[in-house]
Structure formats: structure tokens, C-alpha cells
C-alpha positions in Angstrom: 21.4 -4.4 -3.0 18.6 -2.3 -3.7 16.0 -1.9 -1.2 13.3 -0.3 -1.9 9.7 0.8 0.8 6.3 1.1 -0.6 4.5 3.0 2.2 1.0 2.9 2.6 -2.1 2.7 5.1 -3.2 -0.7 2.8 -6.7 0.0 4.4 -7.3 -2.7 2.8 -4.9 -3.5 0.1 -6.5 -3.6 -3.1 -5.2 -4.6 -6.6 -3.9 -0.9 -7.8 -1.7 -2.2 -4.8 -0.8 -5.6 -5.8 -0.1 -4.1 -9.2 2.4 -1.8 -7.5 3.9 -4.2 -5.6 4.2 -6.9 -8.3 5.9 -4.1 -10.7 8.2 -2.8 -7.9 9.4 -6.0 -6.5 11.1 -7.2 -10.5 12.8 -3.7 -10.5 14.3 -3.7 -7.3 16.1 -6.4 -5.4 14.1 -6.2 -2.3 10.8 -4.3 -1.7 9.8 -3.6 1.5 5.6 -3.4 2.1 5.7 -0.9 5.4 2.0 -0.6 6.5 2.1 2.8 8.7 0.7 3.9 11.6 -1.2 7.0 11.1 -2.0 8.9 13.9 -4.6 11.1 12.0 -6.6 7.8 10.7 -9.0 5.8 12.1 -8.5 2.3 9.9 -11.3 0.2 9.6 -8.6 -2.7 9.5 -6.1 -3.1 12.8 -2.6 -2.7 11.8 -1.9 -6.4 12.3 -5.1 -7.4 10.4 -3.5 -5.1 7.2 -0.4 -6.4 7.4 -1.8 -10.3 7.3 -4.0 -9.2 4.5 -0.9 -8.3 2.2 1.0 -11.1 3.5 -1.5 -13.3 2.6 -2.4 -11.4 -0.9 1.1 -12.1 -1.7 2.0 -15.5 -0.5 5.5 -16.3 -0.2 7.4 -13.9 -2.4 11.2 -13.9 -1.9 11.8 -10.9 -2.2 9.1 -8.8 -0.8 9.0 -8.2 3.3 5.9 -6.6 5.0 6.3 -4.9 7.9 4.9 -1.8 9.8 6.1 1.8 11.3 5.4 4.4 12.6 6.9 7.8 13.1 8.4 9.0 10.4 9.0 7.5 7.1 12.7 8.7 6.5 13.4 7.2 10.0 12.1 3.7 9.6 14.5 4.3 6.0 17.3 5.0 7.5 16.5 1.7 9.9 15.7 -0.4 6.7 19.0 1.1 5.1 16.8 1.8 2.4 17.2 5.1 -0.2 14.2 4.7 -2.4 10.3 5.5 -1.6 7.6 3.7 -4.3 4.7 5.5 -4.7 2.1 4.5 -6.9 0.0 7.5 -9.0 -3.2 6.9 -10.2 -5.0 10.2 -11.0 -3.5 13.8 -11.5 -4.5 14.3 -7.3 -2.6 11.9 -6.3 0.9 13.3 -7.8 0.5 16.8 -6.1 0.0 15.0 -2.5 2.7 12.9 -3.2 4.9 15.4 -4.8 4.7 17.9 -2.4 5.6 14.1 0.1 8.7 14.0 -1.8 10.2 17.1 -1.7 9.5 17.3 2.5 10.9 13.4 2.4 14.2 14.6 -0.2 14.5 18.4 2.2 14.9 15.5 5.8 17.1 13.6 4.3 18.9 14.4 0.8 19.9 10.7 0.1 16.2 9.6 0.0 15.1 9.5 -3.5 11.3 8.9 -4.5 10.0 6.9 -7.7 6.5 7.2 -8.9 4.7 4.0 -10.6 1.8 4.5 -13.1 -1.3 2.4 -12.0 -2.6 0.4 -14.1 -5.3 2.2 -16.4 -8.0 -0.5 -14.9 -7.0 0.3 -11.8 -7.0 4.1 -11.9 -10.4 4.9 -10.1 -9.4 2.3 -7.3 -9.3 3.1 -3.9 -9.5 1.6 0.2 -12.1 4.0 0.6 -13.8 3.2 -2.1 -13.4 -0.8 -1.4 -15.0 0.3 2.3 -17.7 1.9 1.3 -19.3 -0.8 -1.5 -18.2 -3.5 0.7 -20.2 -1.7 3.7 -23.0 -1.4 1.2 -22.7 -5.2 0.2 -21.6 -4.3 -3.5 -19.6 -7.1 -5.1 -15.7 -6.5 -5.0 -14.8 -9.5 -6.6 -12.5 -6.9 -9.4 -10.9 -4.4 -6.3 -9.6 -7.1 -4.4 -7.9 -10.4 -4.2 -9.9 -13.5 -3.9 -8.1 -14.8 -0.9 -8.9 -12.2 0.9 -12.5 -11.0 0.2 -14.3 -12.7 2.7 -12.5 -10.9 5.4 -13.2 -7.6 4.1 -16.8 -8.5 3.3 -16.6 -9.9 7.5 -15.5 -6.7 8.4 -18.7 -5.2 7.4 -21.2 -8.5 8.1 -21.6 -8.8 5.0 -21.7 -11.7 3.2 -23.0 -12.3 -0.6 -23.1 -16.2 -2.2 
């Protein structure tokens, strides 16, 4: 079987993410959502409030799982008896962070192997941070996010638009 994580802070998830995750989970057998604990973050979202907003932005697929970690990524692999990283790219940035990710990832532990996803092109610009800030501003996110879970981003903030 072939498990696959698709690591992220999810801060909130947005649909660059879902994309990701919808194109991940028909390639691999299982795809494991691990929303991670960073240290060097402050999240506007608790862990257990971003892991309920990609459970509930993906309902009850069978073969996706979201969980959290923290520590290192490799570890929680090794735990997961997983061998494959998804990352998803959407701008030229984005691959030299997460290149220079999977050579550290591949130098701890050799067996660890690390597959990059396009974005969609309408999804390219997309980002958590971005999603904060509008939101905070009381922009509309109706195209960055999934409907069922607007609301609670735009409660996050106090704001609240028809």
C-alpha cells in the first residue's frame, strides 16, 4: 500500500490545498493530511480548529486521514510507515524552500522520497496568509476557500458579510 503525508500548517486550508489533496489522494492508496505543530508560528487557527476545518472541507473520504505532529516530519513518517512527502508548488519560491526541505528530509532518512504537485494555475497566487489578511479586512473569500467552512474563518476575525 502506498501511503503518502501531505504536511502543512493548513492555517487555514484553502482550495490550492483541496486541489492538492483531491489530486494526491487518486494517485496514492492512502494520503495522510498531517497538520504540524510549528514551534516558530503563531497560527491564527488552534491545531484542533485546523485539523476540523480539513476534516470538514473534505467530508468523509475513504482514503484520506488527518492527523497532526509535531517534531520532526521524517519521525511522524517512519510512525505512519509512510515513504512519500506531497508537496504542492505554486510559484518558482515555493520550489527552492521546498527543495532545499527535500534534500535535508532525503540526507535523515534516504528511504524518504518527496513528490511535488503543480497547483492549479487559478490557484497559483493562493495563500493562508493571504486568506488572513482579506478575511481580517472583511474582503470576500467566497473563491480561496470552501463554502462549508467560510463562516468560521470570517468568525475568527468578527467579521461577518451577508
Amino acid at each position: 500500500m502506498k501511503i503518502c503525508v501531505y504536511p502543512g500548517s493548513f492555517d487555514p486550508i484553502t482550495n490550492g490545498h483541496l486541489d492538492i489533496i483531491d489530486r494526491a489522494s487518486k494517485v496514492f492508496d492512502k494520503l495522510i493530511v498531517a497538520v504540524l505543530v510549528n514551534p516558530g508560528k503563531n497560527p491564527v487557527f488552534t491545531l484542533e480548529e485546523r485539523v476540523q476545518l480539513i476534516k470538514d472541507s473534505i467530508g468523509d473520504a475513504p482514503n484520506i486521514e488527518v492527523d497532526s505532529f509535531s517534531g520532526l516530519l521524517i519521525d511522524y513518517m517512519i510512525n505512519k510507515n509512510s515513504k512519500i512527502i506531497i508537496k504542492g508548488l505554486r510559484v518558482v519560491t515555493d520550489f527552492e524552500y521546498e527543495f532545499q526541505m527535500a534534500l535535508l528530509n532525503k540526507n535523515l532518512n534516504p528511504d524518504i522520497e518527496t513528490v511535488f504537485m503543480m497547483t492549479n494555475s487559478k490557484y497559483s497566487y493562493l495563500s493562508s496568509s493571504m486568506i488572513k489578511e482579506i478575511a481580517s479586512l472583511g474582503a470576500n473569500i467566497d473563491e480561496f476557500v470552501p463554502d462549508i467552512i467560510k463562516n468560521k474563518i470570517l468568525d475568527k476575525f468578527n467579521v461577518r458579510k451577508g
